[in-house]
C-alpha positions in Angstrom: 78.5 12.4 95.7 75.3 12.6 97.3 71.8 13.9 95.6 71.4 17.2 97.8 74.9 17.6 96.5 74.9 17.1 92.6 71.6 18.9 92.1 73.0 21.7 93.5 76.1 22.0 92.2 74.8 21.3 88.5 71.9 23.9 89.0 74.7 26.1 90.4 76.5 25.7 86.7 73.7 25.8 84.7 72.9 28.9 85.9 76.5 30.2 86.1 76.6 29.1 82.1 73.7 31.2 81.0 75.2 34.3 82.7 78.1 33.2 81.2 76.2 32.8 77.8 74.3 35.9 77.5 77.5 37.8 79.0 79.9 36.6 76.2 78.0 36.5 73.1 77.4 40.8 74.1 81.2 40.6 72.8 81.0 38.1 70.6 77.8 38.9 68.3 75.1 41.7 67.2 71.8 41.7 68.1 71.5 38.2 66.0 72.4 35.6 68.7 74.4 33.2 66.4 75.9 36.6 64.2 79.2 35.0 65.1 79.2 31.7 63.5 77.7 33.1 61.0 80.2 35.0 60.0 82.9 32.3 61.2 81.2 30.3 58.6 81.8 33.0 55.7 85.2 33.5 56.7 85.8 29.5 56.8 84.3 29.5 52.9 86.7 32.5 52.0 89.6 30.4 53.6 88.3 27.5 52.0 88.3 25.3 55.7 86.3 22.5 55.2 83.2 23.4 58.0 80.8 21.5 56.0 77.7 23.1 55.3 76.3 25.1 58.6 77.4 28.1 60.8 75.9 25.0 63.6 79.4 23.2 62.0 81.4 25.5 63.2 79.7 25.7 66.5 80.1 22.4 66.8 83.9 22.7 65.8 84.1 24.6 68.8 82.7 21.9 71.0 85.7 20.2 69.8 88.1 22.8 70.7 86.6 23.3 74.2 87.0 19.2 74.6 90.6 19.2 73.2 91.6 22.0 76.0 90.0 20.4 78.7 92.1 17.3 77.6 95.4 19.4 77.5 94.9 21.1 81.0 93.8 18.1 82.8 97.1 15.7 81.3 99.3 19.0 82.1 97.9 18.8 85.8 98.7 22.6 85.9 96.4 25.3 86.9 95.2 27.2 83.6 95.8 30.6 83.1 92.8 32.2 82.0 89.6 30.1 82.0 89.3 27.5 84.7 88.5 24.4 83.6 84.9 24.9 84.9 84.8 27.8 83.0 86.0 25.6 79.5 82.9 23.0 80.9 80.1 25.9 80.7 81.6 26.9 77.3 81.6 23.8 76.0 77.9 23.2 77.0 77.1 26.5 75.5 78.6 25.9 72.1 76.5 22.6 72.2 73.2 25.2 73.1 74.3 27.5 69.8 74.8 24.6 67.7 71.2 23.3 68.3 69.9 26.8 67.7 71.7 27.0 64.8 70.1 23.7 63.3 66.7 25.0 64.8 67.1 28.3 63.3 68.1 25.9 59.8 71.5 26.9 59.7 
């Protein structure tokens, strides 16, 4: 791939994953940004799952996630069904944005 050619397709996705970021977390959270792993966290401790000791675990727990589907669509060489796999990239880089805010925020 040549220069011209990566740098526009990666400013392409980071741009495409901060719409994607600001669009999702409208359903996902309140006005506090990281209101969902923050209560993912709670409900982890009331279920007693082992997320360690941060809502930027569970974040991070996601990351996981994201990577294990992205493993599972690309060794099933099928065509996913709801998210594309670029689509389980951006999220996957987004999770990674929340769990740093999370540690920033001292999470």
């Amino acid at each position: 791939m040549d220069r011209p050619t990566f740098i526009a397709e990666v400013t392409s996705m980071h741009l495409n994953r901060c719409d994607l970021l600001i669009d999702k977390n409208k359903d996902y959270a309140t006005e506090d940004f990281l209101s969902n792993f923050k209560r993912m966290h709670q409900l982890c401790k009331i279920l007693d799952i082992d997320v360690r000791r941060s809502p930027g675990d569970c974040a991070r727990f996601l990351m996981v996630l994201k990577v294990d589907r992205w493993c599972n669509l690309i060794s099933k060489g099928t065509p996913p069904k709801n998210e594309s796999i670029r689509d389980t990239v951006l999220d996957d880089h987004n999770y990674t944005d929340l769990a740093y805010a999370c540690d920033m925020e001292g999470l």
